[in-house]
MIPA-7900 format. One record per residue (C-alpha): residue number from 1; residue in three letters; x negated, y, z negated. Coordinates in Angstrom, 2 decimals, always signed. Layout:
REM MIPA-7900
<node><k>NUM</k><r>ala</r><X>X</X><Y>Y</Y><Z>Z</Z></node>
...
***
This chain:
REM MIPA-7900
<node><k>1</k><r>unk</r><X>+0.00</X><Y>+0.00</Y><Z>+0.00</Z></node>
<node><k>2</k><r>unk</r><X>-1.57</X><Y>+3.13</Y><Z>+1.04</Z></node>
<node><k>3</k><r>unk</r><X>-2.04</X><Y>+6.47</Y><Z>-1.19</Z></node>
<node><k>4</k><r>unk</r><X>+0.20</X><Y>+9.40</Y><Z>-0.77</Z></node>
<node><k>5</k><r>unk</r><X>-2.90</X><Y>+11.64</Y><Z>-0.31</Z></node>
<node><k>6</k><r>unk</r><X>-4.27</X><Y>+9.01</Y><Z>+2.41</Z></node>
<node><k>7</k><r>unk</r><X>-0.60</X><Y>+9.09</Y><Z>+3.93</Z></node>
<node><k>8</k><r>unk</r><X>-0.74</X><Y>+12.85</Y><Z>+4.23</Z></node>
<node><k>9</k><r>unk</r><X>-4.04</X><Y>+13.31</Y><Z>+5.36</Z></node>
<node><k>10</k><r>unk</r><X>-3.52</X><Y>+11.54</Y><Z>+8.08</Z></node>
<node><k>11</k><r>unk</r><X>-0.61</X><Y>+13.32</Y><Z>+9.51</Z></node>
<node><k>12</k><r>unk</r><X>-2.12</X><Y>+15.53</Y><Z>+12.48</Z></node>
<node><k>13</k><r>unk</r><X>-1.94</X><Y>+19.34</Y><Z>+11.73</Z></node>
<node><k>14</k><r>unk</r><X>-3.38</X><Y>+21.25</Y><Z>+14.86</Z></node>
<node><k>15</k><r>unk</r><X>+0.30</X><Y>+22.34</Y><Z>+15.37</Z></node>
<node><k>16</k><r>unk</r><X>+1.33</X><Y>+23.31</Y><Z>+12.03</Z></node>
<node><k>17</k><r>unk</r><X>+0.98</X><Y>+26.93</Y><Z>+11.22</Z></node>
<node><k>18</k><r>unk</r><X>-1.37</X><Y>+27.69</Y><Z>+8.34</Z></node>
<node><k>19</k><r>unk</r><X>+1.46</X><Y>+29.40</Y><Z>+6.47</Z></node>
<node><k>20</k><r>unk</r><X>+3.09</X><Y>+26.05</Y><Z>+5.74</Z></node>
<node><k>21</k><r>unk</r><X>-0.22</X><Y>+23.79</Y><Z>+5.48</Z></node>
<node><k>22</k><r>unk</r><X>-0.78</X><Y>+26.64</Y><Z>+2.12</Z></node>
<node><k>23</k><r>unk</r><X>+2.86</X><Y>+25.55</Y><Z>+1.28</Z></node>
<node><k>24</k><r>unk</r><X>+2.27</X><Y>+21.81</Y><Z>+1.01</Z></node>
<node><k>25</k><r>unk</r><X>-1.27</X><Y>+22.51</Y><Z>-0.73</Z></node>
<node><k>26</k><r>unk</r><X>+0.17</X><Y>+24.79</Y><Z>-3.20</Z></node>
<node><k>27</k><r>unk</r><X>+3.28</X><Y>+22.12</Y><Z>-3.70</Z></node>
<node><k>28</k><r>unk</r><X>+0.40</X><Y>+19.14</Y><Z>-3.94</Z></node>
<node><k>29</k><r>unk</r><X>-1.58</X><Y>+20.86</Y><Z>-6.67</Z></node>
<node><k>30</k><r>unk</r><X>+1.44</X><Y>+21.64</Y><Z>-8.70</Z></node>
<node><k>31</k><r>unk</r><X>+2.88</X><Y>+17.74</Y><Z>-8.18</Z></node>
<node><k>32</k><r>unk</r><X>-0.48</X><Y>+16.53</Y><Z>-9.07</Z></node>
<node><k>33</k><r>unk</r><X>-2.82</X><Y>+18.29</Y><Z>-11.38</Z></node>
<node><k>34</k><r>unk</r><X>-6.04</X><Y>+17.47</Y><Z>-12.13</Z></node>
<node><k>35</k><r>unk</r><X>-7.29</X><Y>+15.68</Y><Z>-14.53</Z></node>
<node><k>36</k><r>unk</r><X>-8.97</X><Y>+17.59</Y><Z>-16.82</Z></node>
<node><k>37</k><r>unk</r><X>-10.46</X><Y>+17.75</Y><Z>-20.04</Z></node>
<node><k>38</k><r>unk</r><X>-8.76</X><Y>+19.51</Y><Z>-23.12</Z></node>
<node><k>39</k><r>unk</r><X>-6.88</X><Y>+22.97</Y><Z>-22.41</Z></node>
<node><k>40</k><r>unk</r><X>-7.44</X><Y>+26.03</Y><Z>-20.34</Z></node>
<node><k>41</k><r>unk</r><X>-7.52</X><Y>+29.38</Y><Z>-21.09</Z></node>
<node><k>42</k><r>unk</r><X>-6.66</X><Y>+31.72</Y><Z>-17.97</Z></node>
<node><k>43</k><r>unk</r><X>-8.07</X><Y>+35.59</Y><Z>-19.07</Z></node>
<node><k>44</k><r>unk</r><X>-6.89</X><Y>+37.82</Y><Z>-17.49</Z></node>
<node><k>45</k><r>unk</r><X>-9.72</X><Y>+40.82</Y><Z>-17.01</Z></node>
<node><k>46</k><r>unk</r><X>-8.54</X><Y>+42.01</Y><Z>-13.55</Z></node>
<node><k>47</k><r>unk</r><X>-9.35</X><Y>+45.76</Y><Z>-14.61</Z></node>
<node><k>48</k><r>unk</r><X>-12.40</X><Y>+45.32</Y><Z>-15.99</Z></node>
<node><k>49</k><r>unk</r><X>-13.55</X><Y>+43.47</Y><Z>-12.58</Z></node>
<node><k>50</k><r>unk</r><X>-12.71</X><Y>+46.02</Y><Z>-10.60</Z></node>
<node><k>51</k><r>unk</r><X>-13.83</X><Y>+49.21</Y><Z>-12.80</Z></node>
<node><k>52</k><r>unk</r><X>-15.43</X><Y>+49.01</Y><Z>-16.81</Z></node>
<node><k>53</k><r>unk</r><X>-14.32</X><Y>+52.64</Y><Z>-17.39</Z></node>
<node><k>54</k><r>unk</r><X>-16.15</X><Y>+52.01</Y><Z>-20.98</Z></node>
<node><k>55</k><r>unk</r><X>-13.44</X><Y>+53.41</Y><Z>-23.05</Z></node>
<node><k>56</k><r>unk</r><X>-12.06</X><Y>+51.39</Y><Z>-25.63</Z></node>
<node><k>57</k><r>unk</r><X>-9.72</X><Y>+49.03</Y><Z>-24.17</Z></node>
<node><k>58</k><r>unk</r><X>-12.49</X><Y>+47.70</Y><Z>-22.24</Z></node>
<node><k>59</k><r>unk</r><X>-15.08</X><Y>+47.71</Y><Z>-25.26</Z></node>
<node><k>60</k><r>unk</r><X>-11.99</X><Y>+45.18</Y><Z>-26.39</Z></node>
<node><k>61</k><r>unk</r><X>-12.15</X><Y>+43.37</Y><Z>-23.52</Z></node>
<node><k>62</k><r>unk</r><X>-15.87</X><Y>+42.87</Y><Z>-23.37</Z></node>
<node><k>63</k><r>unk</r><X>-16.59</X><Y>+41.97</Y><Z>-26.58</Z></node>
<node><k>64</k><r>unk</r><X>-13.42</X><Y>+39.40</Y><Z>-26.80</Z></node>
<node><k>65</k><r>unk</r><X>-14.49</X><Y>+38.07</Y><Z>-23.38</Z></node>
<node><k>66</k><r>unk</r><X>-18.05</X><Y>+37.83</Y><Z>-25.03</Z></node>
<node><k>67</k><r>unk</r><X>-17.08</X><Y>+35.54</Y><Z>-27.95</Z></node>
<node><k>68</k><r>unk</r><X>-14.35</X><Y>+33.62</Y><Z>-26.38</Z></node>
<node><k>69</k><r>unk</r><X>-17.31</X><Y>+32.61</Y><Z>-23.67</Z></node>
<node><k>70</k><r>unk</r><X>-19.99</X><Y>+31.63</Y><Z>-26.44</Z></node>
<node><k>71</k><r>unk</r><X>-17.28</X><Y>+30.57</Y><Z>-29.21</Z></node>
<node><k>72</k><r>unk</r><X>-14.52</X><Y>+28.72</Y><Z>-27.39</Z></node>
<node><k>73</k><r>unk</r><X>-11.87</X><Y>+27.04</Y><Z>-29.09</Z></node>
<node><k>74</k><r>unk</r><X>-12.26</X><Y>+23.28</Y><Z>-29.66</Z></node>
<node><k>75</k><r>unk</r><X>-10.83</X><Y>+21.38</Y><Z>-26.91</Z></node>
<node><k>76</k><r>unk</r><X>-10.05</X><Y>+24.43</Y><Z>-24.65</Z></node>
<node><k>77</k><r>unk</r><X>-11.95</X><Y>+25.75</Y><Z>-21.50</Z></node>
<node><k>78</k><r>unk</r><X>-12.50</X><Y>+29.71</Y><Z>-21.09</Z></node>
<node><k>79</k><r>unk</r><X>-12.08</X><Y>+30.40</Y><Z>-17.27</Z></node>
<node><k>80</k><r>unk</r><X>-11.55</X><Y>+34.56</Y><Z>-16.58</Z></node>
<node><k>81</k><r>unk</r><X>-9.69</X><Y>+35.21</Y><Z>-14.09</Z></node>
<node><k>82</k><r>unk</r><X>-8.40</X><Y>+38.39</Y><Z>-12.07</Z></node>
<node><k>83</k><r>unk</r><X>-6.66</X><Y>+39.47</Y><Z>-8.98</Z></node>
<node><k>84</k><r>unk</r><X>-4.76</X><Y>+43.00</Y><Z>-7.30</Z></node>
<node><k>85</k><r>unk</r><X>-1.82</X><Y>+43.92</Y><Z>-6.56</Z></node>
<node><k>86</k><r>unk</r><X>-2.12</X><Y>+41.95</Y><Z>-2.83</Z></node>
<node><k>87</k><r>unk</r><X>-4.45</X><Y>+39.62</Y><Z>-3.77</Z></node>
<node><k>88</k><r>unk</r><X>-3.71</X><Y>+36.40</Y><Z>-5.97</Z></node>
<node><k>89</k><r>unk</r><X>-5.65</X><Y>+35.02</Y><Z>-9.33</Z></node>
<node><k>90</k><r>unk</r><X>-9.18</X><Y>+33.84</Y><Z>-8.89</Z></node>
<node><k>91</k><r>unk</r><X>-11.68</X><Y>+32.65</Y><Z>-11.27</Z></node>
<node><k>92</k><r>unk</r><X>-14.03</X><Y>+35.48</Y><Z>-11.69</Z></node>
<node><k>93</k><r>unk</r><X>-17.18</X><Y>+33.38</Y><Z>-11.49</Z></node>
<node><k>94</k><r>unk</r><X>-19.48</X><Y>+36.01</Y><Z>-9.60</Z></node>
<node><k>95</k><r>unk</r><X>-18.14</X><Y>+38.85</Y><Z>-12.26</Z></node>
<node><k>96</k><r>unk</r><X>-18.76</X><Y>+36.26</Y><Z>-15.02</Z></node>
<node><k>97</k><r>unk</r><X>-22.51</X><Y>+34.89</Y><Z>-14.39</Z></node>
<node><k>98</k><r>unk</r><X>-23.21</X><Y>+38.45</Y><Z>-14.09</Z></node>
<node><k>99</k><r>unk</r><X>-21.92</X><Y>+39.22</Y><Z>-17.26</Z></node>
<node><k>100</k><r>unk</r><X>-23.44</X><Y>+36.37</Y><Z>-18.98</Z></node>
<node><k>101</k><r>unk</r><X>-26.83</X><Y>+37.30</Y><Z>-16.70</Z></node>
<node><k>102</k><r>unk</r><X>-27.31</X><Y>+33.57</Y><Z>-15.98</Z></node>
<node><k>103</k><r>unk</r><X>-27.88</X><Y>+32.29</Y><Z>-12.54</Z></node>
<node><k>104</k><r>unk</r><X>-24.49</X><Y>+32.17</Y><Z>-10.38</Z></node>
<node><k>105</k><r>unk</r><X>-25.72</X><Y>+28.93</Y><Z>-7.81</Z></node>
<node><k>106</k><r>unk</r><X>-23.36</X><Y>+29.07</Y><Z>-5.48</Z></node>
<node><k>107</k><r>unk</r><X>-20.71</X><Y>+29.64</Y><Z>-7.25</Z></node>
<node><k>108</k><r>unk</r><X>-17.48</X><Y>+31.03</Y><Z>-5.59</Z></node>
<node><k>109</k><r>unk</r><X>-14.13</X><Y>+32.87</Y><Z>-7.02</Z></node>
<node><k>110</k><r>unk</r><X>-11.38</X><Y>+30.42</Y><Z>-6.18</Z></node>
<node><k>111</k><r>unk</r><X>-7.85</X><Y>+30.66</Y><Z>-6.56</Z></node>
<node><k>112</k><r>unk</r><X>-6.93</X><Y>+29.88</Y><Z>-10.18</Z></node>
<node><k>113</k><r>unk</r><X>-5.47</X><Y>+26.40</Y><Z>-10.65</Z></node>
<node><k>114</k><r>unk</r><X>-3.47</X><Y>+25.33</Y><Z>-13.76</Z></node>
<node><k>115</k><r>unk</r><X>-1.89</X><Y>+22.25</Y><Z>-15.65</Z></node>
<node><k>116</k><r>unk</r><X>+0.95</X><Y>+22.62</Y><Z>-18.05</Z></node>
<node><k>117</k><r>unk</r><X>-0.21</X><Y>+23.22</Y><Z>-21.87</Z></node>
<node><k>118</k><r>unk</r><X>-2.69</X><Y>+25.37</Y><Z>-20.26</Z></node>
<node><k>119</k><r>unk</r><X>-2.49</X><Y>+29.42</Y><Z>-21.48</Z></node>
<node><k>120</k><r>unk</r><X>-2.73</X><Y>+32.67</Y><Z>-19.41</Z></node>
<node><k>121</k><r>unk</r><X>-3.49</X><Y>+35.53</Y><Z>-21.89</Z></node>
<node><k>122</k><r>unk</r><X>-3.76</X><Y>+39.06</Y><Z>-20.41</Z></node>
<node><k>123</k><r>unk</r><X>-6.40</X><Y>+40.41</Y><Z>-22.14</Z></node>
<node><k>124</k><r>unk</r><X>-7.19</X><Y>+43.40</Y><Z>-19.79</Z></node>
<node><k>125</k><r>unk</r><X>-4.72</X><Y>+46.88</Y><Z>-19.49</Z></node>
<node><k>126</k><r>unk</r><X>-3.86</X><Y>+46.38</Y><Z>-15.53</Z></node>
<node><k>127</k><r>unk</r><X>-0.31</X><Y>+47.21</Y><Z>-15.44</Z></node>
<node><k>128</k><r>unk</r><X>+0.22</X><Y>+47.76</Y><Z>-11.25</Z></node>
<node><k>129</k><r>unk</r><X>-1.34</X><Y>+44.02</Y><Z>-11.33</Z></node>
<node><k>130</k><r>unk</r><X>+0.05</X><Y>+42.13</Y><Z>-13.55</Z></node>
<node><k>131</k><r>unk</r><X>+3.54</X><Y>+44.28</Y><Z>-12.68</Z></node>
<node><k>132</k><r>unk</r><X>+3.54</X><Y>+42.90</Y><Z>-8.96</Z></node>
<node><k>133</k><r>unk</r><X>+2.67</X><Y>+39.18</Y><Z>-10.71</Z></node>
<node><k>134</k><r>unk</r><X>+5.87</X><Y>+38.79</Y><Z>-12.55</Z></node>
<node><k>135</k><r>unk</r><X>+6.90</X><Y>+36.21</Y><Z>-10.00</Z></node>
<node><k>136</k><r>unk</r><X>+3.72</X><Y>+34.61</Y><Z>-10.16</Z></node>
<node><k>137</k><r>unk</r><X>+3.67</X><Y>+34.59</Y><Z>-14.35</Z></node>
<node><k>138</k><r>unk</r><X>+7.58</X><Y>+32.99</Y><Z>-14.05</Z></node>
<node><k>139</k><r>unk</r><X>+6.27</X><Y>+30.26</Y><Z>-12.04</Z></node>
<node><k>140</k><r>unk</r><X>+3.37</X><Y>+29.83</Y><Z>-14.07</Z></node>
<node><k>141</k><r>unk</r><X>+5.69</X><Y>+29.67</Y><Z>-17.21</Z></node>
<node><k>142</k><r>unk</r><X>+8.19</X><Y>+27.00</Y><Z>-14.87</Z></node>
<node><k>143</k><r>unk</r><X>+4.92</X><Y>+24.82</Y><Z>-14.55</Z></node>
<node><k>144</k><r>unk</r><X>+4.55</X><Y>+24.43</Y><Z>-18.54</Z></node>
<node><k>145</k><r>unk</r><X>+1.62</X><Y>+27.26</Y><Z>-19.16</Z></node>
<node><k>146</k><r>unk</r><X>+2.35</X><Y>+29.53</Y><Z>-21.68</Z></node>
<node><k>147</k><r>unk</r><X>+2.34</X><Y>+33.62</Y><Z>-21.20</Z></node>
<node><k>148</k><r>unk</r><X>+0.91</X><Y>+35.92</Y><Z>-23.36</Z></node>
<node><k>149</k><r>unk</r><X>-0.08</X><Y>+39.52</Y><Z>-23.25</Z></node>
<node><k>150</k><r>unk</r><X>-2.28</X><Y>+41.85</Y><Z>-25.74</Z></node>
<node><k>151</k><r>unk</r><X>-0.60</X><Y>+44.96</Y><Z>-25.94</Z></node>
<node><k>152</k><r>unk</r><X>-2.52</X><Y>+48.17</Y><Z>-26.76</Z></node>
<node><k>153</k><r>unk</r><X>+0.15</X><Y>+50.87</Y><Z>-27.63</Z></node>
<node><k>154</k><r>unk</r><X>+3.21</X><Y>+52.42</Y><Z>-26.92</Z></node>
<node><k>155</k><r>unk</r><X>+2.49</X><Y>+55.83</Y><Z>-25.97</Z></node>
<node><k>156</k><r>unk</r><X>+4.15</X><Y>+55.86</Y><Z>-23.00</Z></node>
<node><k>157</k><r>unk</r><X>+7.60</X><Y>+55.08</Y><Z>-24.45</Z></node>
<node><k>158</k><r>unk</r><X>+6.73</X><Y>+57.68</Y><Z>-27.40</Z></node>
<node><k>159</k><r>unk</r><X>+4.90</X><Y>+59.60</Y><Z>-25.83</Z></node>
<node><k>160</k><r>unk</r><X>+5.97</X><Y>+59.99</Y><Z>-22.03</Z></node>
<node><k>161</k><r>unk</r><X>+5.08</X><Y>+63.77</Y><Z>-21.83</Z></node>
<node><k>162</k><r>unk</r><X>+1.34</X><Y>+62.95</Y><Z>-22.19</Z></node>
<node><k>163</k><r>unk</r><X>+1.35</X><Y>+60.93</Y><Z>-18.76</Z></node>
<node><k>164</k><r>unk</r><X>+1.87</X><Y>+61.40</Y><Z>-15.43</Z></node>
<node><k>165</k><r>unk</r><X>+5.69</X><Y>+59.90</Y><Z>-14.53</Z></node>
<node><k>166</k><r>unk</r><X>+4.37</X><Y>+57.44</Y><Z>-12.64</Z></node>
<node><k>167</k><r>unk</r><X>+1.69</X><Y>+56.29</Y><Z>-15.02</Z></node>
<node><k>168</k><r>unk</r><X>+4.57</X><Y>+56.10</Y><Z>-18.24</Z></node>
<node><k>169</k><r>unk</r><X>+6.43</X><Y>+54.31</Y><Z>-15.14</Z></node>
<node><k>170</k><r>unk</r><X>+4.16</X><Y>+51.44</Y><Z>-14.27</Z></node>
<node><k>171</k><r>unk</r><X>+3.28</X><Y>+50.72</Y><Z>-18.01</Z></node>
<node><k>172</k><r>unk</r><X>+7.20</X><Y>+51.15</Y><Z>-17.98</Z></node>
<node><k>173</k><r>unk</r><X>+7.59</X><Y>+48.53</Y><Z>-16.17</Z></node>
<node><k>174</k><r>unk</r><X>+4.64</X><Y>+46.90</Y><Z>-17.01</Z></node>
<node><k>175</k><r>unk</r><X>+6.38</X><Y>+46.21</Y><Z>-20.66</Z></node>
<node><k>176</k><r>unk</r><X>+8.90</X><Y>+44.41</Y><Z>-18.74</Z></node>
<node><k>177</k><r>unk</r><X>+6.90</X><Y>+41.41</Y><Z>-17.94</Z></node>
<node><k>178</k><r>unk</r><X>+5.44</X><Y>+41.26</Y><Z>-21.29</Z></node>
<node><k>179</k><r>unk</r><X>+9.04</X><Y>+40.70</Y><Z>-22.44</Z></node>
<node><k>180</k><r>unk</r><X>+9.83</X><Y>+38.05</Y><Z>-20.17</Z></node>
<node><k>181</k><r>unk</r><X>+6.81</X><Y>+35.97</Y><Z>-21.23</Z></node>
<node><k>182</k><r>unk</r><X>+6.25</X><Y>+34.46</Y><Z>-24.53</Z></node>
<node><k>183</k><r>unk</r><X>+3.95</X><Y>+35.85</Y><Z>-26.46</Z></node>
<node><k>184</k><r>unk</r><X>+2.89</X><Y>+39.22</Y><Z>-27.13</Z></node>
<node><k>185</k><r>unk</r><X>-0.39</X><Y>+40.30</Y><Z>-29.51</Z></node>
<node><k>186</k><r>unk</r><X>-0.37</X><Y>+43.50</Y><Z>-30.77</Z></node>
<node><k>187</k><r>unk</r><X>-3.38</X><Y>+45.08</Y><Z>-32.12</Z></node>
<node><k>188</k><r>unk</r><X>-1.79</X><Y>+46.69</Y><Z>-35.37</Z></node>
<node><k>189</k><r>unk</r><X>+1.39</X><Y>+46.29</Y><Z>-37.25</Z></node>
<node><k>190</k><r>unk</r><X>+2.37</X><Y>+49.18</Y><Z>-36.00</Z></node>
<node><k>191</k><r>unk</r><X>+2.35</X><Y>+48.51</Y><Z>-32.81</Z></node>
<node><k>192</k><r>unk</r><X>+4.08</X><Y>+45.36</Y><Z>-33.35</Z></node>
<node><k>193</k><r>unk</r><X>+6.85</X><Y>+47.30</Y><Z>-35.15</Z></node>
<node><k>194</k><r>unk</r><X>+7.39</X><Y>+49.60</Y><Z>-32.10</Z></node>
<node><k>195</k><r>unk</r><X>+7.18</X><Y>+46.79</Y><Z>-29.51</Z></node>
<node><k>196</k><r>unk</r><X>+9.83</X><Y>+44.28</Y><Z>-31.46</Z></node>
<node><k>197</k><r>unk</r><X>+11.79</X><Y>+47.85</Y><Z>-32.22</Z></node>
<node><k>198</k><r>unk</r><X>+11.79</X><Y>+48.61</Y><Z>-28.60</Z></node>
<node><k>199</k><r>unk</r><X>+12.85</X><Y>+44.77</Y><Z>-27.54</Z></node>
<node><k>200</k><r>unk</r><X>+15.40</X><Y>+44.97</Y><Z>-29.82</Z></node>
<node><k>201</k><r>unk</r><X>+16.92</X><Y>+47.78</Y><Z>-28.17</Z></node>
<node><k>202</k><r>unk</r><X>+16.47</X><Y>+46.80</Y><Z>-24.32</Z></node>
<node><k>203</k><r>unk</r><X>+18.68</X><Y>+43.31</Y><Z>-25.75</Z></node>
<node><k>204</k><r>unk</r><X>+17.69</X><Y>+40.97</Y><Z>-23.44</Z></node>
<node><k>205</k><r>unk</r><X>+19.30</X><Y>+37.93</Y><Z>-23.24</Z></node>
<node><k>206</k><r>unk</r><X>+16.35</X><Y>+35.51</Y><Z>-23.74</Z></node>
<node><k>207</k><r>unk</r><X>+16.95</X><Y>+31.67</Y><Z>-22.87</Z></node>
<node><k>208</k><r>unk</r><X>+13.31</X><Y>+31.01</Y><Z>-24.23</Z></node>
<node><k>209</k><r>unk</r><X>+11.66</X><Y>+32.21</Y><Z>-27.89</Z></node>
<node><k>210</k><r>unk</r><X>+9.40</X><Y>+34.53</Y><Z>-27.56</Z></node>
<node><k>211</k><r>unk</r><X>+6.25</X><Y>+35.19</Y><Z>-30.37</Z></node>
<node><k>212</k><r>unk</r><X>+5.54</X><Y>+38.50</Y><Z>-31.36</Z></node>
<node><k>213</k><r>unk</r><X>+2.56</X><Y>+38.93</Y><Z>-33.56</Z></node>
<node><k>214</k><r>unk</r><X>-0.56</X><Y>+41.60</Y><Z>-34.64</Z></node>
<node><k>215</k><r>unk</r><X>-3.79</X><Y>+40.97</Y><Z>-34.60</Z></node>
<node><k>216</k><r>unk</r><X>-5.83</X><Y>+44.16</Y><Z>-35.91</Z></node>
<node><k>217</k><r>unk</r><X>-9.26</X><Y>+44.82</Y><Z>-34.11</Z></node>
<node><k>218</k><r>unk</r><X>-12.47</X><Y>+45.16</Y><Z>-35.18</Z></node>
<node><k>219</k><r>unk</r><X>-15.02</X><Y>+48.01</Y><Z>-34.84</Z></node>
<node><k>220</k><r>unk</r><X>-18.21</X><Y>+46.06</Y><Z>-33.56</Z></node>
<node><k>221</k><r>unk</r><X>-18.88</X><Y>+49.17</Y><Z>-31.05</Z></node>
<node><k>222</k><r>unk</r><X>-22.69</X><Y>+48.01</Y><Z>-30.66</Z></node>
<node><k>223</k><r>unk</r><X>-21.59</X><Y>+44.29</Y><Z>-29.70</Z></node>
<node><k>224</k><r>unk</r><X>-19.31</X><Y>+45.54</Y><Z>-27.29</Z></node>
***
């Protein structure tokens, strides 16, 4: 009896357009994950990729990045990940050996895969990103990988008149998709109080739970 992937592979494809060949890949992977080893932790540091502004959201995100890389939880794998707005996730391998400074050999920044019991945790700010992957984090969440988002502040609810509308907007918006996942970490109580405050007044209908807890930062400024 042959294998399904034997079966498949030898279907001819020279007239299939490469729109639906990506289909059945993308369909494969998710019917048959790899087997792996423990867990996987998906971060999310799409901004800092792109541009380390060095203020203090990305002092965060370097110096969590940092520890999570050299300290990783038992049984779980630390892969960082980013993408744009057009673009999907990728590992960010070349971003990462650089970061380390270790040799990168070859290595290439492939689309992110995933396994259920596996977590995405946006660690970065990138609101217009993660924004235009709410699709993407619903599907991830559909596949048995659990969501969860570090949220800085709520300025731009309290605060609207210190941004530009479209900036209050997109982080607007952007607190839209942390609701709909299911987990948010604040970095202060406070902040916790305003975000449960403020989900308790948008009254969503959830059909999932969703965790809200603080975790309160640190102030290594030379390690980060």
């Amino acid at each position: 009896m042959r294998k399904l992937s034997e079966l498949i592979g030898s279907i001819a494809t020279e007239n299939v357009p490469e729109s639906q060949v990506k289909v059945l890949a993308k369909s494969m992977a998710m019917t048959f994950p790899p087997l792996r080893i423990g867990r996987t932790l998906l971060v999310d540091i799409s901004e800092l990729v792109q541009l380390d502004a060095r203020t203090g959201i990305q002092r965060v995100v370097r110096s969590v990045l940092q520890n999570w890389l050299f300290h990783p939880p038992v049984g779980w794998r630390v892969e960082p990940v980013y993408a744009t707005a057009a673009e999907p996730y990728r590992y960010a391998r070349q971003f990462t050996t650089a970061f380390l400074g270790i040799p990168n050999r070859g290595l290439v920044d492939e689309p992110v895969d995933f396994a259920p019991l596996d977590v995405f945790f946006g660690l970065d700010l990138s609101p217009q990103v993660q924004t235009a992957k709410a699709g993407f984090f619903q599907q991830l969440r559909d596949q048995g990988v659990v969501v969860k988002f570090l949220v800085y502040d709520l300025l731009c609810i309290h605060r609207p008149e210190l941004f530009l509308p479209q900036v209050a907007e997109g982080l607007s918006q952007w607190l839209q998709v942390v609701g709909e996942s299911d987990d948010a970490v604040c970095i202060s109580q406070s902040v916790e109080k305003d975000l449960r405050d403020w989900m308790e007044r948008k009254q969503w209908k959830r059909l999932r739970s969703f965790q809200l807890e603080a975790s309160t930062l640190g102030a290594d400024i030379h390690g980060s």
